[in-house]
N, C-alpha and C positions, 0 to 999 in steps of 0.2 A: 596359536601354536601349541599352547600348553592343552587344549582338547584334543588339539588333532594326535598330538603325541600320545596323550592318555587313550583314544581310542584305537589308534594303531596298537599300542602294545596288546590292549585286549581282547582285541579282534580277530578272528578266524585266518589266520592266516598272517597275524601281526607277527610285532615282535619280542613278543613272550613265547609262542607256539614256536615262530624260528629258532629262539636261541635254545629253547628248550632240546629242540632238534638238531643243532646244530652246534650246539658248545661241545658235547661230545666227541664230533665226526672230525670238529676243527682243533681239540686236543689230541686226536688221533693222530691226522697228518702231522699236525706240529710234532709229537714225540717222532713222525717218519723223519721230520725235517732236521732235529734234534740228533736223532742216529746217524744221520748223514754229514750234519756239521761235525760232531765230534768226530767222526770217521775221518772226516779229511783235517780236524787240530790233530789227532796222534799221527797220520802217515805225515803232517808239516813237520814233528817233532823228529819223526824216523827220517825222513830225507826229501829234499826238495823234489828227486827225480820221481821217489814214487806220489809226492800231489802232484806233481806235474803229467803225472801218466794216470791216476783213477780217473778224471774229469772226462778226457776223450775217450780212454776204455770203458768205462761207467757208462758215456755218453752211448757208445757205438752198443753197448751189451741192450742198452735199455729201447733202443731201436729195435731191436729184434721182440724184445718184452712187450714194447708201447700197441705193439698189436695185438697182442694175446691180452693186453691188461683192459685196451679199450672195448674191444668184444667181451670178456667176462665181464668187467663192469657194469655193461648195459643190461647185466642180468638186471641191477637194480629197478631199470626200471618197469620190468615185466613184472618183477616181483609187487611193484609203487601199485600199477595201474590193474593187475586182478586182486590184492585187497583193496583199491577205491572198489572196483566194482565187484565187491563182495563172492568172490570165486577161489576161496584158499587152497583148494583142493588144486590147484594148477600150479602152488606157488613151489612143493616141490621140483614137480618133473621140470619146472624152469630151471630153478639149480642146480639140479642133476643134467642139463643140457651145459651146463659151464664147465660142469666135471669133465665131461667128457672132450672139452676143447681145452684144458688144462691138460688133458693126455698127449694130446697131439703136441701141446707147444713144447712138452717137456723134450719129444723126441725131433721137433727142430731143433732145440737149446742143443742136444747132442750133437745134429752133423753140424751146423754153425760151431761148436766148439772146436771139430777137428781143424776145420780151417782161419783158425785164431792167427796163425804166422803166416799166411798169405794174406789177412787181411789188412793187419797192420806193417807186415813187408810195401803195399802198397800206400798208406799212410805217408810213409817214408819219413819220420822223425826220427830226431836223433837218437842212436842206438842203444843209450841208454835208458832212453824213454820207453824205446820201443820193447827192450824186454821187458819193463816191467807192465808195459799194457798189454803185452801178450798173457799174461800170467793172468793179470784182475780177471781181464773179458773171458777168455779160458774158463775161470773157473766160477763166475759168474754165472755162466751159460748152463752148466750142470745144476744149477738151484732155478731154471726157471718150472718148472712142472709144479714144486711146490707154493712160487711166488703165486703162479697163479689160480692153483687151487684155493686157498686163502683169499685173494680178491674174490673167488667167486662166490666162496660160500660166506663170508662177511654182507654180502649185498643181502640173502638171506634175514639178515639184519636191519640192518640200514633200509634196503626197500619197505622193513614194517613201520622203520622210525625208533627200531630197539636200539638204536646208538650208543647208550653205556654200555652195552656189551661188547660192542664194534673196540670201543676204547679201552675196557681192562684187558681184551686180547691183546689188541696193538705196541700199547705200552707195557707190558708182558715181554711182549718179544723184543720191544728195542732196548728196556734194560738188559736182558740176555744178548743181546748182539753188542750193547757195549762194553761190557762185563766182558765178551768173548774176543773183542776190539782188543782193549787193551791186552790181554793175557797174550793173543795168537800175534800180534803183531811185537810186542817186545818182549814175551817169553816168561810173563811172570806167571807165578800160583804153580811154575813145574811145565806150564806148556812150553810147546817150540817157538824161538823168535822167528816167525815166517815176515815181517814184513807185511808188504803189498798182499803177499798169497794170503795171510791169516786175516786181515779185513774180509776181504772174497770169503772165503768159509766162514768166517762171523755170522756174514750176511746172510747167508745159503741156510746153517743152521737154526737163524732165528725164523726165517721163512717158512720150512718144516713145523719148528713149534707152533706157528702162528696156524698153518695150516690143519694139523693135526689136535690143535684146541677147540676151532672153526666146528669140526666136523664129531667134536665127543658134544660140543654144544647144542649142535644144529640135529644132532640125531636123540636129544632126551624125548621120550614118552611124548609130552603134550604135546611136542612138534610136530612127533610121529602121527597122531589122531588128527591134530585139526591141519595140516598143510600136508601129508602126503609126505616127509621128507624120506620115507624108506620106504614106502611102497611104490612110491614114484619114480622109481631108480632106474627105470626103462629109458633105453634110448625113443624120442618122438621124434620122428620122422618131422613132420609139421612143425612142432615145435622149436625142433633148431632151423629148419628154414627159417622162421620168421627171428631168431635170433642172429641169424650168419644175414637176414638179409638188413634187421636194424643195426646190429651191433657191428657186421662186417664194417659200413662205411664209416663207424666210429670209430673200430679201430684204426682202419686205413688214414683214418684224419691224423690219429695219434702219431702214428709211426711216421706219417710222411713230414708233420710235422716236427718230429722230433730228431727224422733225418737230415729237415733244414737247420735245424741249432746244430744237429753235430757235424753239419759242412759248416756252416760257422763257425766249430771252435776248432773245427781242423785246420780251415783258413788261417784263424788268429795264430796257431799253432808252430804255421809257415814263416810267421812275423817271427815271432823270437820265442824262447822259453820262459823269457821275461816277461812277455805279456801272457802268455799261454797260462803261465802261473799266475797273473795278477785278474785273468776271467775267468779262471776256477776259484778262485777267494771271491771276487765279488757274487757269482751264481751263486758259489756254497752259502754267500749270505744272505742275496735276497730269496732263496728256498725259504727261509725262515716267516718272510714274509710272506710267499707266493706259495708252499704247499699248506698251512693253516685257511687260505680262501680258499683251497680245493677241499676243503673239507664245508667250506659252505656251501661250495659248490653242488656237493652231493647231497644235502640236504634241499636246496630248492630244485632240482631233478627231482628228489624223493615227493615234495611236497604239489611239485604240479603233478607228476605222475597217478600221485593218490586222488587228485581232483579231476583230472582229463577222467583215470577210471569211474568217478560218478558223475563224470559227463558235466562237470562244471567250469569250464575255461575262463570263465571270470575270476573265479578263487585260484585258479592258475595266476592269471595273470597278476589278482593281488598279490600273492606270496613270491613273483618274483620280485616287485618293484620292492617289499619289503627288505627281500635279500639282498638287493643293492645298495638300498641307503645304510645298512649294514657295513658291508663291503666298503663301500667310500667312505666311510668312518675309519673302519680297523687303517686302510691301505692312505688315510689321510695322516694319521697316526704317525706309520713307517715311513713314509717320506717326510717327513719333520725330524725324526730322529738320523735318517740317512744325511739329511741336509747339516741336523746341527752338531751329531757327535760319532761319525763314521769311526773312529777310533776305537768307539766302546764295543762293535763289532768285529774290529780286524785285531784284537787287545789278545785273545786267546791264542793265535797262531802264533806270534811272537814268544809265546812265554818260552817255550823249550827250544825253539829252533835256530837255528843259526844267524849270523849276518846277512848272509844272501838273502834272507829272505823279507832284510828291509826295504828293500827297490821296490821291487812287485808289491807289497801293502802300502805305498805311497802311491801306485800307480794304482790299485785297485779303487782307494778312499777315492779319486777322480771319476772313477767305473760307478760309484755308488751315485753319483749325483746325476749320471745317464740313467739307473737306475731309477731313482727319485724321479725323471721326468714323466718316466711313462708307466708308471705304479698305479697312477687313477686307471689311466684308461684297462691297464689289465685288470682290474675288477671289474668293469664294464665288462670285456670280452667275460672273460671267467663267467660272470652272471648267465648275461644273457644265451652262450652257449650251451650252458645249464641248463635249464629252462626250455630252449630246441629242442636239448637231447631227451630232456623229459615228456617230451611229447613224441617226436620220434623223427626229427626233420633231420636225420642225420647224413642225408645225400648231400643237401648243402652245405650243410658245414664242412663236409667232407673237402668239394671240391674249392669251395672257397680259402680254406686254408692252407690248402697245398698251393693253391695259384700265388695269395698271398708272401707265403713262407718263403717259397723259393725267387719270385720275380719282386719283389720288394728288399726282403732279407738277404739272402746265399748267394745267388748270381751278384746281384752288384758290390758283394761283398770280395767275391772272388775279382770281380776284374776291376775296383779300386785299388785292388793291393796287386794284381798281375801286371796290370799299366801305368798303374800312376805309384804305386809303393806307399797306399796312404795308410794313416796314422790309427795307430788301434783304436782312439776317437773316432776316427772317421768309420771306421767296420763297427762299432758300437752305433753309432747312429743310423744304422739300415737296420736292425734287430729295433733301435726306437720307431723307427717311422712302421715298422709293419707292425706291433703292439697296436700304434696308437688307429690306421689304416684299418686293422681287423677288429680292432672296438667299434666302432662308427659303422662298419657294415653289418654285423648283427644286430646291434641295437636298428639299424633299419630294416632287418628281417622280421625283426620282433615284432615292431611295432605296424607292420603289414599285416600280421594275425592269421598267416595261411596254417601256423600250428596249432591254432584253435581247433582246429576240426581232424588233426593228425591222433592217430590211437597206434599200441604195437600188439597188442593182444585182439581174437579173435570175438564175434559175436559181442558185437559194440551194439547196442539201442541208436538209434537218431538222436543225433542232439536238438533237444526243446529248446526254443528262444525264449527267456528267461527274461521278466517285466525287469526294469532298473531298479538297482538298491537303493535304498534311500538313505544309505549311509554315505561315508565316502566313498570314489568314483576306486574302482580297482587300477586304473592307470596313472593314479597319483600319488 
């Protein structure tokens, strides 16, 4: 054991070259996750009604984002697979095809925003919910153009493997967005007490900075010369096809998927306010856990990506199985903590907020231990979707997770609790079994190997069959 360990770490693709890669990307998220948790301790402190109203308007706003954020994303991995295959000159006008689908999304974020009060008129929560989730979503909608300029020109990064840069932006902006949390929401340093409204603008603002960092970065000299980042500023025709045609069904995967969690929590919603409020404390905690793997996430994308482009699917598939034994690590971690001291995460909301808001952290501390069941297995998914997507299989994923999401999760979730009136346990355990359901089906995708021979970039070589290593087996 003690070899195999020693020679994983130093091996191409082990995990010395992973964490190298990926301690960054997953400091990154985490500070996302960080911005997010504190976001919803100070609206616990301002008033139950506005946590109780970010969760589903956060939720609904990022429906609309999850698609623009999944297509720019997959810049990364156009960027991953022409420098494997040594083509940097491409790696601009890639970028600059993200630009220009950050245009676009900004002027959806616009008419979506007019119709904020019809959308949660139909909602139909209670009124005092409902004005304050018209307000988040509203003005949420108005920061998407910059949210996802930023994802796109970040991948710029991240697809080279330049991740501490990904990270001083990051964490950059989400000290400025908490900094502008606290001030906008209770009115200190001279700003206005907006409440619910000053989080939303928080948000918006740090996004801009983040975006506007992105691009004083991404445009110095050297980048100019060896990738094309300013002469490449043309729209490709070609180019974005083949990014509308990989990245389309990624983000379509995102958005449908994250349509079904937010029929889930509109469901839960339907239950009571008590539980509505006790599964936005438990999500807002396991993000903690669950956006830090997304940032592993993009690192083994990055790292098959780099080796699909030199044609090496072997060291693909090493560097996923490294990501996972990773992954089961960190996420074996969090469910021992969730199991043995749920407290030390629900500790922060309590400190300023009211009595009401002891019910729901007792009913939450329960939430966490549904939580804790299926934390493995979402490393699993997490992974191995990864990995798909860094090859380019992202029809399947596509349609897999939406069949998943909604006929496993969201319908039996709606008609347990339409027919029978069942128990916010029991609507948490359909969101369990589709977790654990959609780990088991990639991982059997994977291990099919039809993304062996998948590419997203054009004028790919034949892939050579390549004599066996004589190290260890890349599938173990």
């Amino acid at each position: 054991m003690i070899h195999y360990l020693r020679h994983r770490w130093a091996a191409d693709g082990g995990y010395r070259q992973f964490l190298t890669l990926a301690i960054p990307l997953i400091l990154s998220t985490a500070a996302w996750s960080v911005q997010h948790f504190v976001d919803r301790v100070f609206l616990a402190w301002y008033s139950t009604e506005a946590l109780a109203a970010s969760l589903p308007a956060g939720m609904a706003n990022f429906v609309i984002a999850s698609f623009f954020i999944g297509m720019a994303s997959y810049v990364n991995t156009f960027v991953a697979q022409y420098v494997g295959a040594r083509r940097p000159e491409r790696v601009g006008p890639a970028v600059w095809q993200g630009a220009y689908l950050a245009i676009l999304s900004g002027l959806v974020g616009l008419g979506v925003a007019w119709q904020s009060s019809a959308i949660f008129d139909f909602v139909g929560h209670d009124v005092a919910i409902r004005d304050e989730e018209v307000v988040y979503f509203r003005i949420l909608c108005y920061g998407l153009f910059p949210l996802i300029l930023a994802t796109t020109i970040s991948c710029f990064f991240s697809g080279r493997g330049q991740t501490l840069t990904v990270l001083a932006v990051n964490v950059s902006a989400t000290a400025l967005n908490i900094a502008l949390d606290y001030g906008l929401i209770f009115g200190h340093w001279g700003l206005p007490a907006w409440g619910i409204r000053g989080a939303a603008w928080a948000t918006n603002i740090a996004a801009l900075f983040s975006a506007v960092l992105f691009i004083a970065l991404m445009l110095q000299r050297r980048y100019r010369d060896e990738f094309a980042t300013l002469r490449g500023w043309r729209p490709d025709r070609d180019l974005f096809r083949r990014l509308v045609r990989f990245g389309g069904p990624n983000g379509l995967n995102f958005m449908f998927d994250m349509v079904g969690f937010s029929f889930f929590i509109l469901v839960v919603g339907h239950k009571g306010i008590l539980e509505l409020t006790a599964t936005n404390l438990a999500f807002s905690i396991n993000s903690l856990s669950f956006m830090p793997l997304m940032g592993g996430a993009i690192a083994v994308s990055t790292m098959v990506g780099l080796r699909l482009g030199r044609d090496d699917p072997d060291a693909a598939e090493y560097c996923t199985w490294t990501g996972l034994h990773l992954a089961l690590l960190y996420m074996g971690i969090m469910v021992l903590a969730y199991l043995s001291v749920p407290q030390l995460f629900l500790m922060p909301y309590g400190l300023a907020a009211g009595a009401d808001l002891d019910e729901a952290t007792e009913m939450a501390t329960l939430l966490l231990r549904v939580v804790a069941l299926y934390c493995l297995f979402d490393a699993v998914y997490i992974v191995f979707t990864a990995a798909l997507k860094g090859a380019g299989d992202t029809r399947y994923i596509m349609y897999v997770s939406i069949a998943l999401s909604w006929f496993i999760m969201a319908i039996p979730a709606i008609i347990a609790l339409t027919y029978f009136d069942a128990s916010i346990y029991v609507l948490w355990a359909f969101l369990c079994a589709y977790i654990i359901i959609a780990s088991i089906t990639f991982y059997l995708r994977f291990r099919a190997g039809r993304w062996r021979t998948m590419r997203v970039i054009e004028d790919v070589r034949p892939i050579e069959k390549k004599p066996p290593d004589s190290g260890i087996r890349a599938g173990h």
